[in-house]
C-alpha positions in Angstrom: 23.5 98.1 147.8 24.6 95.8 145.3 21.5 93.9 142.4 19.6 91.1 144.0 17.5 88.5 142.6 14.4 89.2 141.7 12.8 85.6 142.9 13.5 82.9 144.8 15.2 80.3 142.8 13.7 76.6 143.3 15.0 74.0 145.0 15.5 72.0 141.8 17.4 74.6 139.7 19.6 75.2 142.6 20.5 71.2 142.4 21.0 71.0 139.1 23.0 73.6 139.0 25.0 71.4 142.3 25.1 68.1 139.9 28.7 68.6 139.2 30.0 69.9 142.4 30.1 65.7 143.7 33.3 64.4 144.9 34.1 61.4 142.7 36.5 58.3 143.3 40.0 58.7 142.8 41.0 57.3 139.6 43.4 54.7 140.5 46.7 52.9 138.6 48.8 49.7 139.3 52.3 49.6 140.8 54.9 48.2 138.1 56.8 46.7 140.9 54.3 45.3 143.0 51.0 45.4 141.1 49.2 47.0 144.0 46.4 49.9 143.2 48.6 53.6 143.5 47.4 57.1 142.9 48.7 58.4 139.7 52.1 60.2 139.4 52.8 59.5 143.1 55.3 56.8 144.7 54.2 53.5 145.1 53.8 53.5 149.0 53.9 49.9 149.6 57.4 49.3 147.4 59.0 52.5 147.1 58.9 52.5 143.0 57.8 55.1 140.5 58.1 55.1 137.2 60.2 51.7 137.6 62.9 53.2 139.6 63.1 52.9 143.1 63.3 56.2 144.5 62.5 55.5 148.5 63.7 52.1 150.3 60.5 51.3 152.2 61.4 49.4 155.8 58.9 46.1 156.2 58.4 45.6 159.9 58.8 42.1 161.0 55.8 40.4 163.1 56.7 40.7 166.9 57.2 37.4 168.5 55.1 36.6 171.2 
């Protein structure tokens, strides 16, 4: 049987010990292109640009007629 602790630890060391394990915000750039908010080092979704080059052509749907 391996070592175990020899007393219970608190509730509030265990938490501080947690205070860095919070998922933050992702940090978030602008398209060149389009100036719309992208996650970094990743194709603009919206216009198919990275590092101003167009490396996907993105379809834009037309709005059904009714």
């Amino acid at each position: 049987m391996g070592p175990l602790p020899k007393r219970k630890l608190s509730k509030g060391r265990r938490d501080r010990r947690r205070a860095h394990d919070a998922i933050g915000a992702p940090s978030l750039g602008e398209c060149n292109n389009c100036h719309k908010p992208v996650l970094p080092h990743r194709m603009c979704p919206h216009c198919g640009y990275y590092r101003d080059r167009q490396v996907m052509a993105i379809a834009v749907e037309k709005p059904k007629k009714k």
